[in-house]
N, C-alpha and C positions, 0 to 999 in steps of 0.2 A: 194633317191627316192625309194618307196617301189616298190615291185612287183604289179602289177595288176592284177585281173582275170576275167573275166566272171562268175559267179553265176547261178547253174542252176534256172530254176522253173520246175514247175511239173505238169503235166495233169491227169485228173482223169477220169477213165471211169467205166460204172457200165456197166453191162452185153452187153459187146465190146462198147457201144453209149459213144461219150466223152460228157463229162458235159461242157461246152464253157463257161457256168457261175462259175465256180467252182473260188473263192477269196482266199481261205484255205483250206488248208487238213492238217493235224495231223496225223502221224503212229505209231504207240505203240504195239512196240512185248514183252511179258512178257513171260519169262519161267514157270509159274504158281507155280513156285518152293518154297516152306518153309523151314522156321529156324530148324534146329534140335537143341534144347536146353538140354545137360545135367546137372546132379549133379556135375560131376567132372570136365567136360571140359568147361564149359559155351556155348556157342557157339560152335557147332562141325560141323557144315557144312551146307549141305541142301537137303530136301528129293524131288526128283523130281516129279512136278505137272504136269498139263495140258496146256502145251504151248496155247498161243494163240495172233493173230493181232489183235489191236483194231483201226480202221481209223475211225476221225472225219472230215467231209466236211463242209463248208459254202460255199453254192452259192447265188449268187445275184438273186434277184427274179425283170423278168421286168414285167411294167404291165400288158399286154396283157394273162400273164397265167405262172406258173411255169414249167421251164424246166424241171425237176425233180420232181416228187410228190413221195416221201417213204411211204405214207399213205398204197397203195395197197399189199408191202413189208410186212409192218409192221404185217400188222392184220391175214395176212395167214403164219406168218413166213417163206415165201418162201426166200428161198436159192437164193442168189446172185453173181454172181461175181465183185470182184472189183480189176482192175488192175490199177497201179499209174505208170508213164516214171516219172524218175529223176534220173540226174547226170551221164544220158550215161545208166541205169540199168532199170529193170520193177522189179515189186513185184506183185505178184496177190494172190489170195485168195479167197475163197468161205465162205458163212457165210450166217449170219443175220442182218439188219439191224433193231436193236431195239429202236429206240430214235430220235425223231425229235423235232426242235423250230421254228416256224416263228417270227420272228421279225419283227417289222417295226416303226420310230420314226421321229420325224420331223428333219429336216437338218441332214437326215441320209440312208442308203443305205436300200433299206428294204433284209431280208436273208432268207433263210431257212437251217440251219445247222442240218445234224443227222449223227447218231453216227450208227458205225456197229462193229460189233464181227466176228470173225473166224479164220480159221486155222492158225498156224504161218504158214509164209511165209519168205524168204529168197528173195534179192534182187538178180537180175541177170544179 
């Protein structure tokens, strides 16, 4: 018989409010880093770029009104925080929130998912 465990999930909050509709979230740390490519070595390592977090959210939209509107975000690029709890750890970050989708389709959940940029961040 194998091992069992418990699996975390994870909460997502935008400036301290948790999102309670939140279905998904997505974390993407990039070191911003590039190839350095020579004549003689081919690949020789990497030149260091602009770290940065990228979180993608989907929340469930109920009918009454969107938990979460990112429209007012969006248009004044105003600075955000966004803290995530999983696996016992937080990650937070400050940024922008550039990108949203509403969706909605018959025999299907309707969403609004958008995408944010900012600092790297380290789990803690």
């Amino acid at each position: 018989m194998a091992n069992q465990q418990v699996f975390t999930t994870a909460l997502v909050y935008i400036e301290d409010a948790l999102l309670s509709m939140e279905a998904r979230v997505t974390v993407r740390r990039t070191s911003g880093s590039n190839p350095v490519i020579t004549s003689a070595l081919g690949y020789a390592g990497e030149s260091p770029g602009a770290p940065m977090t990228e979180i993608d959210v989907t929340n469930a939209v109920p009918s009454s009104d969107f938990e979460f509107d990112p429209g007012r975000f969006m248009r004044l690029l105003k600075l955000s925080k966004v803290t995530i709890f999983a696996a016992g750890k937080q990650l937070t970050t400050r940024g922008q929130i550039h990108e949203d989708n509403f969706s909605a389709a018959a025999n299907s959940e309707s969403t609004l998912e958008f995408r944010f940029r900012g600092q790297f961040a380290e789990w803690q």
